[in-house]
C-alpha positions as CSV (number, residue, x, y, z in Angstrom):
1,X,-1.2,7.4,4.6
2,X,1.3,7.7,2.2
3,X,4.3,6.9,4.3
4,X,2.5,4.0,6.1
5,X,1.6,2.3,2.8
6,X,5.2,2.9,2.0
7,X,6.6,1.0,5.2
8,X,4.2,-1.7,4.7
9,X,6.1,-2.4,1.7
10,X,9.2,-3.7,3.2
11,X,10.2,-7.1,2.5
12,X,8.7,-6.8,-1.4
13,X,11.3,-7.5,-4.3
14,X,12.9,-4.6,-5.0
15,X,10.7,-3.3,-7.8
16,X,8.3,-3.1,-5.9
17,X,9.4,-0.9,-3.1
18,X,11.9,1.9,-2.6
19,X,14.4,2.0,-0.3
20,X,14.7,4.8,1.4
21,X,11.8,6.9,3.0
22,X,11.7,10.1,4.9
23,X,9.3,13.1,5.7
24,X,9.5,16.1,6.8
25,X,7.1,18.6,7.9
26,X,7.7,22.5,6.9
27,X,6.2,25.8,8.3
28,X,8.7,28.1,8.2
29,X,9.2,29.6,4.5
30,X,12.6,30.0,4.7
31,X,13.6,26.1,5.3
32,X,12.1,25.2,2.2
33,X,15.0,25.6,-0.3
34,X,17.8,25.8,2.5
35,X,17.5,22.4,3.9
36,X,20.1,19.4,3.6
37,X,17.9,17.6,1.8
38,X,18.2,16.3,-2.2
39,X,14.3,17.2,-2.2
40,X,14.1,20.6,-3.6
41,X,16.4,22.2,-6.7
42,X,17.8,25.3,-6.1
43,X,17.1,25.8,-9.8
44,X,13.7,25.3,-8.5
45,X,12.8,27.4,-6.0
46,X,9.5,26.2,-4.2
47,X,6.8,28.4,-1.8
48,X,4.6,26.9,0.2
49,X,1.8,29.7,-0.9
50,X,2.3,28.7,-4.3
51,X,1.6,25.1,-3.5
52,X,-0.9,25.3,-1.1
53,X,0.2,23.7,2.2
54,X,-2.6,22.5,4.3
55,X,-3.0,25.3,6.8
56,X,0.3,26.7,5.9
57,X,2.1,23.4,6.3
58,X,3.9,21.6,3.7
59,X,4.0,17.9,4.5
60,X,7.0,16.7,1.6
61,X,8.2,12.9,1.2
62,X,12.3,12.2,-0.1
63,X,12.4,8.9,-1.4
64,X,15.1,6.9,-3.1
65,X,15.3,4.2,-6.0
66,X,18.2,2.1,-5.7
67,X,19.4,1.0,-9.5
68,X,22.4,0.0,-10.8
69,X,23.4,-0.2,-14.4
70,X,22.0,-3.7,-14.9
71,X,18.3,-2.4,-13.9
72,X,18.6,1.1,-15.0
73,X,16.4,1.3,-18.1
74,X,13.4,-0.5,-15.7
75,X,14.3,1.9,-12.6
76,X,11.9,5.2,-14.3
77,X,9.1,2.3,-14.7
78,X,9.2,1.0,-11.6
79,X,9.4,4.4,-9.8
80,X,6.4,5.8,-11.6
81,X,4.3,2.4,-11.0
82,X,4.9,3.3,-6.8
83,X,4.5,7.2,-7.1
84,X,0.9,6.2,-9.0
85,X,-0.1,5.2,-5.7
86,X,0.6,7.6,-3.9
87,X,-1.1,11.1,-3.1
88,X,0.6,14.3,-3.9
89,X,0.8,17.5,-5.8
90,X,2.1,17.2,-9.3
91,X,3.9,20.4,-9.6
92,X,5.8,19.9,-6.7
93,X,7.9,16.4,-7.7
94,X,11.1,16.8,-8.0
95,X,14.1,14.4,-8.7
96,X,17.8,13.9,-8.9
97,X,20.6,11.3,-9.7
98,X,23.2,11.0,-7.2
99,X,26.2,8.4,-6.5
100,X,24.8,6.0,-3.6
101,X,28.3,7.2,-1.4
102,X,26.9,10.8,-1.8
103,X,23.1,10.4,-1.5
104,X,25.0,8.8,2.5
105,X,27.1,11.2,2.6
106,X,24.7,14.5,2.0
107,X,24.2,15.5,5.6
108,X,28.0,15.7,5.9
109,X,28.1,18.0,2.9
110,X,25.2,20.2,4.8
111,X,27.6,20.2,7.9
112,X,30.6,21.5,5.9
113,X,28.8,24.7,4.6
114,X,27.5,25.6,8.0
115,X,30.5,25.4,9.3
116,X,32.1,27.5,6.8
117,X,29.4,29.7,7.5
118,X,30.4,29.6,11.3
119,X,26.7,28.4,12.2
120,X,27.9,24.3,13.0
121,X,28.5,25.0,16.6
122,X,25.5,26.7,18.0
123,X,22.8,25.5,20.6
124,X,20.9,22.6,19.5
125,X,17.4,22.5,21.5
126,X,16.3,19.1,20.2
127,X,13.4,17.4,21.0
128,X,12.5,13.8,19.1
129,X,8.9,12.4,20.2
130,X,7.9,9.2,19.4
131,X,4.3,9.7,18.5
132,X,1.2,7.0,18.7
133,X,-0.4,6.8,14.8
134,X,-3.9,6.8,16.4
135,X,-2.9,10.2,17.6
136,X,-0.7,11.8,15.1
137,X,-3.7,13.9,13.4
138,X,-4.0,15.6,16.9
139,X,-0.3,16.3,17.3
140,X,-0.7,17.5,13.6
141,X,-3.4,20.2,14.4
142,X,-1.8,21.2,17.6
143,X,1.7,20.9,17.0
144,X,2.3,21.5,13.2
145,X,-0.7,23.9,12.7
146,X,-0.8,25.5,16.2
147,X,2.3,26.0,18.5
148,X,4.4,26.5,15.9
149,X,3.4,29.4,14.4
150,X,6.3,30.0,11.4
151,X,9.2,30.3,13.2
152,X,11.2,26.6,13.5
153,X,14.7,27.6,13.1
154,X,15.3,24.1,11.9
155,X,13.7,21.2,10.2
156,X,11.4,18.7,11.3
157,X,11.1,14.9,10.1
158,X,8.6,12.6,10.8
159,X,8.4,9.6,9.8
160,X,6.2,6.2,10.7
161,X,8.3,3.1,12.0
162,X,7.1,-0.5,12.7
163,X,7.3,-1.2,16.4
164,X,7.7,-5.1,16.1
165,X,11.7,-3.6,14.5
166,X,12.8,-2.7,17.7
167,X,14.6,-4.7,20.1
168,X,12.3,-5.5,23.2
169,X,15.8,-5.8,25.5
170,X,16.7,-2.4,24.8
171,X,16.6,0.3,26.4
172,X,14.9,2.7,24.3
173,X,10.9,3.3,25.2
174,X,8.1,3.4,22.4
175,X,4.4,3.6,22.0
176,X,2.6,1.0,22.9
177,X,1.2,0.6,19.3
178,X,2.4,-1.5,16.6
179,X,3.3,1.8,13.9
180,X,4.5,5.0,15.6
181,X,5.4,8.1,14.2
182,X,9.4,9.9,15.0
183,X,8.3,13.4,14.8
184,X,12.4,15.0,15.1
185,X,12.5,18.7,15.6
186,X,15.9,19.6,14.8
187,X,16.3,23.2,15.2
188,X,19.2,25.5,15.9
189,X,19.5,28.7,17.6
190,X,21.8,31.3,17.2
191,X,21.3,33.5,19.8
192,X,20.1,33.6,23.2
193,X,16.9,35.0,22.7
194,X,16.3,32.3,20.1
195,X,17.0,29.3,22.6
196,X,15.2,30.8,24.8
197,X,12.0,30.8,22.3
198,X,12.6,27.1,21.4
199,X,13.4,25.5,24.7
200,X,9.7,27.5,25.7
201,X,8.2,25.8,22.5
202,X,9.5,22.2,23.3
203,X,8.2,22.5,26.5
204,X,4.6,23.6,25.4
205,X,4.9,20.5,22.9
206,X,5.3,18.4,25.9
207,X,2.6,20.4,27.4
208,X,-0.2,19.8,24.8
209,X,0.7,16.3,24.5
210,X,0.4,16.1,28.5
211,X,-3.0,18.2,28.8
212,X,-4.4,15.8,25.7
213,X,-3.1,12.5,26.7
214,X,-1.3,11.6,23.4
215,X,1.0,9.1,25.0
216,X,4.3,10.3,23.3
217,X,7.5,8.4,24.5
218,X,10.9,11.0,24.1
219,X,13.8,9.6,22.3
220,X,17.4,10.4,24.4
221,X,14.8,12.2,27.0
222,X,16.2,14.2,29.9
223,X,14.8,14.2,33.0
224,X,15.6,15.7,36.2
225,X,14.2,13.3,39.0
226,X,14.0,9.2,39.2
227,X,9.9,9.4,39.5
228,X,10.0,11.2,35.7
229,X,12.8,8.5,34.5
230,X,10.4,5.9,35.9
231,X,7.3,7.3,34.3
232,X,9.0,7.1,30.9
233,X,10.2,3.6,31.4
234,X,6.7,2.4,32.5
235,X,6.6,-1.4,32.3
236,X,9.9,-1.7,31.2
237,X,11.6,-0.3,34.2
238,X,11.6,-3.3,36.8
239,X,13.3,-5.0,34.0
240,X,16.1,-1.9,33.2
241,X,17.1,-2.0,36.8
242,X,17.4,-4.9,36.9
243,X,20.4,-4.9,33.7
244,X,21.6,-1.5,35.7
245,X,22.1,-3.8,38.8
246,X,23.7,-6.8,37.3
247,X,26.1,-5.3,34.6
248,X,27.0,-1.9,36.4
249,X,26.3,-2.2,39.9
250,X,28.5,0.4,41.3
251,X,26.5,2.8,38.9
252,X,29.5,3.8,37.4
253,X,27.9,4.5,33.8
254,X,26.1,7.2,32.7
255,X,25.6,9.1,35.9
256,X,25.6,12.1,34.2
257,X,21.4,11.4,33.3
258,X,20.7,10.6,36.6
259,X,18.5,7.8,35.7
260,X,19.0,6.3,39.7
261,X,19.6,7.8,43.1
262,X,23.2,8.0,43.7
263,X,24.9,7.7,46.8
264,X,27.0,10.5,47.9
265,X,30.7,9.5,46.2
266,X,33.3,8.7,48.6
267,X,36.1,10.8,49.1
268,X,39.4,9.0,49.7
269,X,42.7,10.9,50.1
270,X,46.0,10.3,49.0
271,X,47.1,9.4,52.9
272,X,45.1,6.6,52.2
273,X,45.9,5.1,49.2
């Protein structure tokens, strides 16, 4: 409720809104103070048992105020005005002042100590979902409080977006409802035992969301056969073949997600040329 009140606010004066919102769903005890996010201090070490998360889940906002030093005596005001509306534990708020450049640049930072750490290039088994709001308590309870378990290996944002801010012509697929939810689980594994695990969880996410109709819509999906890629496009697809014939007709793009049949390639030798 929270985040969809604070969506709603977009196109307010400034005061009146903030400017950046993003949540993130945690289960695993260990991502909750080892996590590129501003959100938590390490100077303030957090545990979900000692702020008890609904069903072992701790659902966490990271918002920013954008000031400069015109507005800066007003920014404290106008920040405790929004967070007066809002629902959340009072224990658990925590904030910082960062430079704009490196509140954009933070997930860079992140990268550069994993990769001194030698844990940047591992396997990344993904999976974004673009979630219906009239189902996201469902994918909450079966999802977040049921497949899975404590073990993420990664975090997990969700956020709610306004459908009417996407480009109909694109090619990207969403809900068929005017406020959806990007539930992103972005985990890593490190060995092969461990991708293993998650690729078996992502595909028990897809599972539930199957066997209880929650109409989810994958973000950069990958599919295996043109009946799945049309399934995914639904109503959408007459159109996208359409574009696929008239700007690449020798199906020369992106062959490589074998969205269309392909012919077999032709082989010509150099006698011929």
């Amino acid at each position: 409720k929270d985040q969809e009140f604070l969506i709603s606010l977009h196109g307010k004066p400034a005061s009146e809104r903030f400017d950046y919102v993003e949540g993130f769903v945690i289960v695993d005890e260990g991502l909750v103070n080892n996590w590129r996010s501003s959100f938590f201090s390490s100077s303030n070490p957090v545990k979900i048992s000692s702020i008890k998360g609904d069903g072992g889940v701790l659902y966490c906002l990271e918002i920013t105020k954008n000031y400069e030093q015109g507005n800066g005596d007003s920014v404290d005001e106008e920040i405790q005005a929004l967070l007066r509306k809002l629902s959340f534990i009072e224990t658990s708020v925590f904030t910082t002042d960062v430079g704009y450049v490196d509140f954009l640049d933070r997930v860079h930072k992140a990268e550069v100590k994993l990769r001194y750490k030698g844990l940047w290039d591992v396997a990344h088994p993904w999976l974004n979902l673009f979630v219906p709001k009239s189902r996201i308590e469902d994918f909450d309870k079966g999802v977040f409080k049921g497949i899975l378990g404590n073990k993420t290996s990664g975090p997990i944002l969700i956020y709610p977006m306004n459908r009417n801010k996407w480009e109909n012509r694109s090619s990207v697929v969403t809900p068929d409802e005017e406020v959806f939810y990007l539930v992103a689980f972005l985990r890593s594994a490190l060995d092969a035992e461990t991708l293993e695990y998650l690729i078996n969880q992502n595909r028990q996410i897809l599972r539930f969301c199957h066997d209880s109709k929650i109409k989810v819509k994958q973000y950069l999906p990958h599919y295996t056969t043109l009946e799945e890629w049309k399934d995914h496009f639904g109503d959408k697809w007459t159109q996208f073949n359409a574009m696929k014939m008239q700007f690449d007709p020798q199906r020369i793009l992106a062959t490589g997600q074998r969205i269309f049949d392909f012919e077999p390639s032709t082989v010509i030798s150099k006698d011929d040329m």
